[in-house]
SERO-4910 file (N, C-alpha, C, O; in steps of 0.05 Angstrom, whole numbers):
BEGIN
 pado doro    nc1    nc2    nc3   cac1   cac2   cac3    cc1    cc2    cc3    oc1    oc2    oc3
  Unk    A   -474    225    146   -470    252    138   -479    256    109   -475    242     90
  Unk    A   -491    279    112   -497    283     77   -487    305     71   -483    320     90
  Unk    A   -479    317     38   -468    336     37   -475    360     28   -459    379     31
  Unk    A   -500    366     14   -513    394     15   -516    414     33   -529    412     54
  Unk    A   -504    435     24   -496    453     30   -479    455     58   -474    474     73
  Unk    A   -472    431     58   -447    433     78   -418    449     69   -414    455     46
  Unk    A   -397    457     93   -376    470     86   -354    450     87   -346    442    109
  Unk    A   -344    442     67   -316    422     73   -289    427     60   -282    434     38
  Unk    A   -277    419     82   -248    431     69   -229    415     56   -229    395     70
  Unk    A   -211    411     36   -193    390     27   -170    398     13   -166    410     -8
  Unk    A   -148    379     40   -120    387     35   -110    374      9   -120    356     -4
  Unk    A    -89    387      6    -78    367    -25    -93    365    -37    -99    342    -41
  Unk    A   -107    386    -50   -131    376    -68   -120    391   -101   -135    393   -121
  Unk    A    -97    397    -99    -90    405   -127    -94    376   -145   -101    379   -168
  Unk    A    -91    348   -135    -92    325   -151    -94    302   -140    -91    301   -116
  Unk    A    -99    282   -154   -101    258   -138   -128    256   -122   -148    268   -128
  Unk    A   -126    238    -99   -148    232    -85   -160    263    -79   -181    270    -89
  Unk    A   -145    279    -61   -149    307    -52   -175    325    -80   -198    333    -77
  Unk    A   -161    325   -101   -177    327   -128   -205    311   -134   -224    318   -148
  Unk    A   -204    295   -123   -224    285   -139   -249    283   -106   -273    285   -102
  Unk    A   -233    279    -95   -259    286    -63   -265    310    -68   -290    313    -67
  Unk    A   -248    333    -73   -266    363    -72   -277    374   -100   -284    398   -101
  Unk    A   -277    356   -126   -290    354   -146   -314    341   -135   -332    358   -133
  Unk    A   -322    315   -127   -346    297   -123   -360    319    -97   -385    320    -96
  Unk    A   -350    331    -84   -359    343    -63   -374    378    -68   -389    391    -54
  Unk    A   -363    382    -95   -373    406   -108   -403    399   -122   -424    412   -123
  Unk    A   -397    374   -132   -421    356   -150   -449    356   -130   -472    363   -135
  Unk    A   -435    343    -97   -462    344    -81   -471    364    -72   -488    363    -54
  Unk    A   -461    389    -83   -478    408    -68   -470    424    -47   -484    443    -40
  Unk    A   -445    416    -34   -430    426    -16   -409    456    -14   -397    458    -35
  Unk    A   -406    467     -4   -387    494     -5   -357    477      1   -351    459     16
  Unk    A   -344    491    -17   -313    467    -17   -294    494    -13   -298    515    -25
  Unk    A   -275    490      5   -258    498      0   -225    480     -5   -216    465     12
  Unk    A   -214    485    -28   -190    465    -38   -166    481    -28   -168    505    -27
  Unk    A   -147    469    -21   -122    474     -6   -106    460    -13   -110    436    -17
  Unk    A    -78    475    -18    -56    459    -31    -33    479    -22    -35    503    -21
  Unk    A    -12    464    -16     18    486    -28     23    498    -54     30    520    -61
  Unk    A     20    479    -66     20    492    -98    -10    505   -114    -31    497   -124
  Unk    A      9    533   -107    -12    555   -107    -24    547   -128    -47    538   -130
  Unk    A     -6    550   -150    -16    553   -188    -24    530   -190    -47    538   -195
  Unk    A    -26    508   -191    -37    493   -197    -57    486   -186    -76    477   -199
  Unk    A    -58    490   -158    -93    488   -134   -101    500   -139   -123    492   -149
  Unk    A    -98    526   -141   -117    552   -149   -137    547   -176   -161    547   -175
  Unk    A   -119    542   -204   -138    533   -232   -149    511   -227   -172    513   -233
  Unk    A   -143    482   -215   -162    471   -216   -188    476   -193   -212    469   -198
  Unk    A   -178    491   -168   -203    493   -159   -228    515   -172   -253    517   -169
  Unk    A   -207    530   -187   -226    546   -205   -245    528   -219   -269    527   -215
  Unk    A   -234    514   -234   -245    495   -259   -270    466   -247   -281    448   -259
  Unk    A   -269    472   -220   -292    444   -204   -309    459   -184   -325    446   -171
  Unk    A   -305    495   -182   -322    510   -171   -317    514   -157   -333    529   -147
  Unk    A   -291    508   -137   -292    511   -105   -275    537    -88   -273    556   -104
  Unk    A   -269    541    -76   -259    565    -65   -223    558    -58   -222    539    -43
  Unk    A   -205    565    -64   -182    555    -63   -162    577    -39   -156    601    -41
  Unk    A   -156    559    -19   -137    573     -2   -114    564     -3   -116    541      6
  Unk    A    -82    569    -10    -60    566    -15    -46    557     23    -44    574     41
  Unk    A    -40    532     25    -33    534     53    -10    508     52    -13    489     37
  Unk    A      2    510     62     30    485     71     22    478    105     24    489    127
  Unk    A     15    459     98     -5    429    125     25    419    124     23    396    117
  Unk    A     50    426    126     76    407    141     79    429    159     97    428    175
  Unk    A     60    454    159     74    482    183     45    480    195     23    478    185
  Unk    A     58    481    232     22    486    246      8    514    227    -16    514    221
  Unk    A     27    534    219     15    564    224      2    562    187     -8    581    177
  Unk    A      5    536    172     -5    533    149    -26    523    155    -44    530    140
  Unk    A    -34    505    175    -60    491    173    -87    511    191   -110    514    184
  Unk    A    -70    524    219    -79    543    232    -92    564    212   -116    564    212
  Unk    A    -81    577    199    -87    597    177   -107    587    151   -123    601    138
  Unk    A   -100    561    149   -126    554    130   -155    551    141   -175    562    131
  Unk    A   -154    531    167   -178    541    185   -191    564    195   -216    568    195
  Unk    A   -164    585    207   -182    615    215   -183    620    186   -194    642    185
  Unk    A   -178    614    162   -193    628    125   -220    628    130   -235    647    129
  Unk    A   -226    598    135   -251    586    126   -273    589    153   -297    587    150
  Unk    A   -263    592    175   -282    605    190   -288    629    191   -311    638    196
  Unk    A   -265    644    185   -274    669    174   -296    680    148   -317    692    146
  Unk    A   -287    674    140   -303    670    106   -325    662    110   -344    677    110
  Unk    A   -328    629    115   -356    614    119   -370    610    145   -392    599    147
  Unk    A   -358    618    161   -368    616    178   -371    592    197   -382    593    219
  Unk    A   -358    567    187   -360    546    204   -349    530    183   -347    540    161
  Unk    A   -340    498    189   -338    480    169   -344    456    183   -335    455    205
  Unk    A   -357    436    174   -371    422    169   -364    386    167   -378    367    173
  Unk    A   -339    387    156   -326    365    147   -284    377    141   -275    390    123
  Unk    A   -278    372    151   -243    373    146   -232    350    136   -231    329    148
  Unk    A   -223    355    111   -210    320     96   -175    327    104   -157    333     89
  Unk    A   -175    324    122   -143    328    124   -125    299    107   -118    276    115
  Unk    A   -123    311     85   -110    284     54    -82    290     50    -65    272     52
  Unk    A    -78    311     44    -47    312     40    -28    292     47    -29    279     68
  Unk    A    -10    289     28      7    269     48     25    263     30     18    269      7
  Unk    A     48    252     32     71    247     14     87    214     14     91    201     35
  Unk    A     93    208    -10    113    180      4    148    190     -2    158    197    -24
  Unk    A    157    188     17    195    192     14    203    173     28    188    158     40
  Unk    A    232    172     25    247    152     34    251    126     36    231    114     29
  Unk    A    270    111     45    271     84     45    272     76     69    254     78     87
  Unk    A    290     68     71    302     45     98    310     67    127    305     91    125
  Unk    A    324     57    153    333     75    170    367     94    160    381    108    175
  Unk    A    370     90    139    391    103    118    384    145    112    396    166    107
  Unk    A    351    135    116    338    160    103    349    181    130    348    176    154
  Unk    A    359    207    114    367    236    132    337    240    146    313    238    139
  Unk    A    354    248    173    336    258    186    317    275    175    293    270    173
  Unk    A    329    298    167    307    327    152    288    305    133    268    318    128
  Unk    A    285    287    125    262    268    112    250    260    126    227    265    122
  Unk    A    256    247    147    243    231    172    222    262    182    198    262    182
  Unk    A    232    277    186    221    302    191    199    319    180    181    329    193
  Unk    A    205    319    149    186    330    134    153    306    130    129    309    129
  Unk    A    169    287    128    141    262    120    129    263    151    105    268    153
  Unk    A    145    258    173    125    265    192    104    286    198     81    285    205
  Unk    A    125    307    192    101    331    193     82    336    175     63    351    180
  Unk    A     84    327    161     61    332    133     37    305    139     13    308    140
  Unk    A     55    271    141     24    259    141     15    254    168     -6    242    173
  Unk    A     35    263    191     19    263    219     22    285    231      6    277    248
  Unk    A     27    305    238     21    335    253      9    347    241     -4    363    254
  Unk    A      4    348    209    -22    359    195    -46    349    216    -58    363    232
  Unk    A    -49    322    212    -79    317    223    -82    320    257   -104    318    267
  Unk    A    -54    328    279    -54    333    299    -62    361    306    -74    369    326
  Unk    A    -52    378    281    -46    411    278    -77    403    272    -89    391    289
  Unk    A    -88    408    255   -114    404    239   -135    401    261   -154    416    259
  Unk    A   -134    383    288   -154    380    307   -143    394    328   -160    398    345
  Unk    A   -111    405    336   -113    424    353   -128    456    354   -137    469    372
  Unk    A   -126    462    322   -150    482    319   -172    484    313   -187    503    318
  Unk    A   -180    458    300   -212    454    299   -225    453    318   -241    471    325
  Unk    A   -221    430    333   -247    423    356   -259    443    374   -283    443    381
  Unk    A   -245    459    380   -258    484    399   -274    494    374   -292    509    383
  Unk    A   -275    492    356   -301    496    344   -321    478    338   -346    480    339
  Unk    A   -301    456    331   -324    432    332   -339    437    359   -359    451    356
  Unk    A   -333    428    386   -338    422    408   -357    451    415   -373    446    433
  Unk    A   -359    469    408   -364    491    410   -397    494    397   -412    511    406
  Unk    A   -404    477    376   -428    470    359   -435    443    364   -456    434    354
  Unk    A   -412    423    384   -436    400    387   -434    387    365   -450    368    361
  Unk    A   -417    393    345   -410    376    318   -392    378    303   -376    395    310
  Unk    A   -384    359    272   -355    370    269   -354    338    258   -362    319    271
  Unk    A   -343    335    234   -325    310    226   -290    314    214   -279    332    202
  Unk    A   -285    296    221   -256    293    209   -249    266    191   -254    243    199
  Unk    A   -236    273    163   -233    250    150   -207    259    147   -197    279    137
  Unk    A   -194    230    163   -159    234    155   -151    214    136   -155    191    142
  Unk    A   -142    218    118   -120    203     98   -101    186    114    -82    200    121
  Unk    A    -99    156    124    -79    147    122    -73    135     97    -71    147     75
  Unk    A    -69    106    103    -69     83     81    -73     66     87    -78     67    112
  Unk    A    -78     36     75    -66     27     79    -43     -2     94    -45    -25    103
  Unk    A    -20     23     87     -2     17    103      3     25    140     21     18    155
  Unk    A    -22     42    144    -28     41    175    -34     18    177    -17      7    190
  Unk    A    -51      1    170    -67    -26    182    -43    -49    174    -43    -66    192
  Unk    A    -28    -54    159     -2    -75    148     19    -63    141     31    -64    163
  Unk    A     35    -52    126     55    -35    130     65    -38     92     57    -52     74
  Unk    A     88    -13     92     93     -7     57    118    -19     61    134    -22     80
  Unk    A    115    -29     19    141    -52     31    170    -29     19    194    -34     21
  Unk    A    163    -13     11    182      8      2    202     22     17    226     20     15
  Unk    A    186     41     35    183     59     51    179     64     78    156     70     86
  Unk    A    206     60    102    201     60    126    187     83    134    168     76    148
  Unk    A    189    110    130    182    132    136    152    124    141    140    122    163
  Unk    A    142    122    108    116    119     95    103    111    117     89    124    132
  Unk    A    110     78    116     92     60    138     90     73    164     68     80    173
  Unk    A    116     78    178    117     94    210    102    107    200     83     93    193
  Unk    A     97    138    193     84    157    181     46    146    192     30    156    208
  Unk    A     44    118    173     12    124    164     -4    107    186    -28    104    186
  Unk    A     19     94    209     11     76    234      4     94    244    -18     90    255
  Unk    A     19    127    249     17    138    274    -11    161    265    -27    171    280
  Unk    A    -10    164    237    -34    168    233    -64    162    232    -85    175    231
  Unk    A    -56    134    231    -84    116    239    -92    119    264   -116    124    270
  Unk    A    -71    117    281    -68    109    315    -82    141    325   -100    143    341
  Unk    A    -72    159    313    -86    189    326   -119    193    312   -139    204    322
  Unk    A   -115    180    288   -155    181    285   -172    161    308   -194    168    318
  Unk    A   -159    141    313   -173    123    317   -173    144    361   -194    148    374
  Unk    A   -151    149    368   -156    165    388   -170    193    392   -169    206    413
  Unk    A   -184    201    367   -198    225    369   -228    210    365   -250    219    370
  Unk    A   -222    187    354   -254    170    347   -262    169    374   -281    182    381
  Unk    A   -251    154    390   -249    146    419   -255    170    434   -271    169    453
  Unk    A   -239    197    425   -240    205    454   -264    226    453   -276    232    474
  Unk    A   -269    236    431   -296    257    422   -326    240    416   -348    249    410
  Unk    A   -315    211    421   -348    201    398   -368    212    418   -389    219    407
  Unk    A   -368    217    453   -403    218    466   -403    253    466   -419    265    481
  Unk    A   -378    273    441   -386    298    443   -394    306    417   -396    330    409
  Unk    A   -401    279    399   -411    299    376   -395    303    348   -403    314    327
  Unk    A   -372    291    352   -349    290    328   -345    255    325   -338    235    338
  Unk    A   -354    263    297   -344    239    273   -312    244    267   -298    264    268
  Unk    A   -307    217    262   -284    210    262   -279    192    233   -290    172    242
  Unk    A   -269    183    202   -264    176    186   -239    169    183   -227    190    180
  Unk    A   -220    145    183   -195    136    175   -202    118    154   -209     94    154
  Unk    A   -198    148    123   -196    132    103   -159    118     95   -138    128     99
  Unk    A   -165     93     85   -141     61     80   -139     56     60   -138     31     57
  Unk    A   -135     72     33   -138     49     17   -106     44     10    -84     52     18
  Unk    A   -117     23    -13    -98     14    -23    -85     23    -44    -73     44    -39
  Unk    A    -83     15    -64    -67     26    -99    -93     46   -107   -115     36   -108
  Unk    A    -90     60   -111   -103     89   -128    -84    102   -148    -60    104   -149
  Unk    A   -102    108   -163    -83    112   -190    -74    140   -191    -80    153   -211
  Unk    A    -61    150   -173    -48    180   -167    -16    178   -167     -6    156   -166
  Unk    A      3    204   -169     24    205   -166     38    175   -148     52    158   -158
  Unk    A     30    176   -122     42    168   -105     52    131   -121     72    120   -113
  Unk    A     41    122   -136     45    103   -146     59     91   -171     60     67   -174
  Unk    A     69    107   -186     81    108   -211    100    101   -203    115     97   -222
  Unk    A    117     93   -174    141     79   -168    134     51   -159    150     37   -147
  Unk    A    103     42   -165    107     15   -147     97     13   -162     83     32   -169
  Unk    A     96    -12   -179     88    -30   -206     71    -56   -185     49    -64   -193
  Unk    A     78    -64   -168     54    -82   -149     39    -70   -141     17    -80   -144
  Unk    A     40    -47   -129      8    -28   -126    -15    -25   -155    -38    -28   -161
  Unk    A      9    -17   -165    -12    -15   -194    -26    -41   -203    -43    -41   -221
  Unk    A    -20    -62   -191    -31    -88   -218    -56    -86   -207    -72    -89   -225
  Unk    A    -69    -82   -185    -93    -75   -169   -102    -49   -167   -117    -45   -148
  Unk    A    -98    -30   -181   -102     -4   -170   -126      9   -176   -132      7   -200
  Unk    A   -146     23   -160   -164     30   -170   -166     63   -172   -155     78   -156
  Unk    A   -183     72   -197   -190     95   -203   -187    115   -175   -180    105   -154
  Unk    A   -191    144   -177   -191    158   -157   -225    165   -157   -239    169   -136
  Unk    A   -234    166   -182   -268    160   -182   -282    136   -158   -302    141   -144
  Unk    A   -267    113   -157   -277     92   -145   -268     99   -120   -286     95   -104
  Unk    A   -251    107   -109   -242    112    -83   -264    124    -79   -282    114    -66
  Unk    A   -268    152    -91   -289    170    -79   -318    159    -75   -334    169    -59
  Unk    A   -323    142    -88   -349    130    -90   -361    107    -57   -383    101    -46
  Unk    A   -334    100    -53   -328     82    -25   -329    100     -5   -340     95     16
  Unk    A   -314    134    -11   -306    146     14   -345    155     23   -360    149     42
  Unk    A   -347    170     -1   -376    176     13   -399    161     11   -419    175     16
  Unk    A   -403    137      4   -415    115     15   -412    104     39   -430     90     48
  Unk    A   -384    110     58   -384    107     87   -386    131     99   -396    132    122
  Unk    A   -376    158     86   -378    176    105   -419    188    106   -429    204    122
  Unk    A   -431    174     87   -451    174     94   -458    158    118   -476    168    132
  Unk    A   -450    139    124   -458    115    144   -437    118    165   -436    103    184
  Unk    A   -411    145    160   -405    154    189   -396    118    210   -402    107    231
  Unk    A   -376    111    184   -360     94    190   -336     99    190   -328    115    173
  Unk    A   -319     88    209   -296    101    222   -278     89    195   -280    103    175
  Unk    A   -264     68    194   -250     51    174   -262     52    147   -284     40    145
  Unk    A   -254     62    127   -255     62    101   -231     51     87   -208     59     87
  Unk    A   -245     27     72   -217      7     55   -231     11     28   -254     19     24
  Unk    A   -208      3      8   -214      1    -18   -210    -32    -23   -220    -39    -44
  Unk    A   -201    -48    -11   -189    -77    -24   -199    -94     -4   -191    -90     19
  Unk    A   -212   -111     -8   -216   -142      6   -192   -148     13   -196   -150     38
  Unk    A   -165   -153      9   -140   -156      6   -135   -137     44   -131   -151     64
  Unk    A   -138   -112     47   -135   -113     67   -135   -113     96   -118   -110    113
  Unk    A   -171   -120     94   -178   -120    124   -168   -156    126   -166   -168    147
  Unk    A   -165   -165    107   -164   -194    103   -121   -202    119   -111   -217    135
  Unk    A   -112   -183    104    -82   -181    120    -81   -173    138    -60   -178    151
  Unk    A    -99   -158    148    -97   -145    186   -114   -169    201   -103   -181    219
  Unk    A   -136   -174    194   -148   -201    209   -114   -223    209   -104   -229    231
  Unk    A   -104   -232    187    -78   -254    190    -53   -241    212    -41   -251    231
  Unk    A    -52   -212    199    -36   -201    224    -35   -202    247    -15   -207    260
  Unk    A    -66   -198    258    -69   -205    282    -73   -228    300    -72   -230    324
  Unk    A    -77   -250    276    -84   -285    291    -55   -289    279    -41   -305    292
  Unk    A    -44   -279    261    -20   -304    264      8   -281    258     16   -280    234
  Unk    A     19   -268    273     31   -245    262     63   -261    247     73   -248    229
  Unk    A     77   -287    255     91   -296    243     91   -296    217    106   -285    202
  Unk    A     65   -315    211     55   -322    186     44   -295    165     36   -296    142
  Unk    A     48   -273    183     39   -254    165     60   -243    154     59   -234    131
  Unk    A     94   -241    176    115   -222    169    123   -245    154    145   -239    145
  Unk    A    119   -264    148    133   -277    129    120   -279     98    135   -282     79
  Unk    A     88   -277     95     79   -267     77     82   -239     56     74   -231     34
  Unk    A     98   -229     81     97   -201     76    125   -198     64    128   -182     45
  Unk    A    155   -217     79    168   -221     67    173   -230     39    191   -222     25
  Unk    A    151   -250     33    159   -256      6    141   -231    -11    151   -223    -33
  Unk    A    122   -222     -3    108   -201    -19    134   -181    -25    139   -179    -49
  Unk    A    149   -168     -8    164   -157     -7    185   -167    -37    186   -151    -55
  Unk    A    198   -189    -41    213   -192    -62    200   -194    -77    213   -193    -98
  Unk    A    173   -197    -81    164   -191   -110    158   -164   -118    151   -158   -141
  Unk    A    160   -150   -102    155   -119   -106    177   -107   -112    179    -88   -127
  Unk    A    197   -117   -100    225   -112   -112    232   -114   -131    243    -96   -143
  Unk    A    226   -140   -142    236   -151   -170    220   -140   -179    230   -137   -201
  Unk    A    191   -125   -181    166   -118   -199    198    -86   -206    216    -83   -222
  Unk    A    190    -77   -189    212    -46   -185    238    -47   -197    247    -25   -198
  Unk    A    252    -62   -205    273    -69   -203    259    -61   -247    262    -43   -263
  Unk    A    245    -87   -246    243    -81   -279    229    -51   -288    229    -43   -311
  Unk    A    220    -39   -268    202    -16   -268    234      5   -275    230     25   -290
  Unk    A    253      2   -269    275     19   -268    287      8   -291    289     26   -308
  Unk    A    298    -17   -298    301    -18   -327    287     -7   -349    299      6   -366
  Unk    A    267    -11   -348    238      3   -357    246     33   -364    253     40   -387
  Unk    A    245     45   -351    258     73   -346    286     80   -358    287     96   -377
  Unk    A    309     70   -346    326     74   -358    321     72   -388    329     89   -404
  Unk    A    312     57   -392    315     43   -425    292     64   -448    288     63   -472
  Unk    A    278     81   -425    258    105   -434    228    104   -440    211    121   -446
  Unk    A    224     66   -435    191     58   -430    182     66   -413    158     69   -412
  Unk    A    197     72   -391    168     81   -373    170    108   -359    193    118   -356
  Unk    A    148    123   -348    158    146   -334    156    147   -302    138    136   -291
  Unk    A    178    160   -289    181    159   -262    180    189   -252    192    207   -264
  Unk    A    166    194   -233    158    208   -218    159    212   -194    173    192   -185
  Unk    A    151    229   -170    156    222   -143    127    223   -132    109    231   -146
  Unk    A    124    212   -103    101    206    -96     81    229    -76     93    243    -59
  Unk    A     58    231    -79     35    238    -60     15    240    -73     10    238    -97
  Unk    A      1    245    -49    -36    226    -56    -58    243    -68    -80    232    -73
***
């Protein structure tokens, strides 16, 4: 896929990955429209990178519904859907339901809502891509965050079934994975960060494959390398994963001293 004068749309694009895909995507030439809940802040920066800004909440069908009939209305068609948005909450099975709830709906019924109203247009023109945001933690799992991980499996699992079930009608399919990116969502994990790369470099990987209209997009050697061990030796992996796990703890653990003590700043997470 190439992107001149194509129409593409991108959720969560007030910051982070979402930001910087519909910045690089303004650069190639493309008609962007940026989408966020947070009006004031989506709105100026999409002012400030050229793009057209629609105010919409992707955790409600009738927010994602309504951002699509915008942009078909308006443009007339779109071209590419980055369904990115996405959030990290909670911990363990401790976490309240209304959490379990909201993270579901935001990083997997977005991208369900998102293709229950698209494709009859896709399908309708014989064309049509979708790039969904998991992580990741769809392909190996977060050592933080039960939600998270459930969350970005079942979001992998529904790209990889729209890859499957549309590829002989004409729709591309993209499940971008990465790893540590230097956005909100990470300022609570001090082991994501020791690896983390730019949100420039992400973007540079995403459309280097979404040119070549490859389904899997990773940022790290590190993890097609843990899903290959996952899958030949899954013992040897949950136990790798266990000890990864206490060092991420203990990394966190000083990350909160850190904090308390007023070195460091803490924040909450999305992408």
């Amino acid at each position: 896929m190439e992107f001149l004068n194509k129409t593409i749309v991108v959720t969560g694009a007030a910051s982070g990955i979402g930001l910087a895909l519909a910045t690089r995507f303004v650069r190639e030439g493309a008609t962007v429209i940026a989408s966020d809940r947070n009006a004031e802040v989506g709105g100026q920066k999409a002012t400030e990178i050229g793009a057209r800004f629609v105010a919409a909440d992707i955790g409600q069908e009738e927010g994602v519904s309504g951002l699509i009939a915008d942009v078909l209305e308006r443009e007339g068609q779109i071209d590419l859907f980055c369904s990115n948005a996405g959030i990290a909450v909670g911990e363990g099975p401790e976490t309240p339901d209304r959490i379990w709830d909201r993270i579901h709906r935001i990083n997997v019924m977005s991208h369900v809502w998102a293709a229950r109203h698209l494709l009859p247009h896709f399908l309708e023109r014989g064309a049509g891509y979708f790039l969904n945001t998991a992580s990741a933690a769809g392909l190996l799992t977060e050592l933080h965050s039960a939600p998270y991980a459930v969350t970005k499996h079942a979001a992998l699992a529904f790209a990889e079934w729209l890859a499957i079930t549309y590829a002989d009608r004409g729709i591309k399919v993209s499940a971008l994975c990465p790893e540590g990116v230097w956005t909100p969502m990470i300022q609570n994990a001090p082991l994501l960060q020791q690896r983390a790369i730019s949100t420039e470099e992400l973007v540079e990987v995403t459309l280097g494959a979404l040119r070549e209209e490859r389904f899997l997009i990773t940022t790290h050697d590190t993890t097609l390398a843990g899903f290959q061990l996952k899958g030949q030796d899954y013992g040897k992996w949950l136990g790798k994963m266990t000890r990864l796990r206490g060092k991420a703890m203990a990394l966190l653990g000083e990350h909160e001293a850190a904090f308390s003590a007023g070195e460091a700043p803490r924040t909450g997470g999305h992408e």
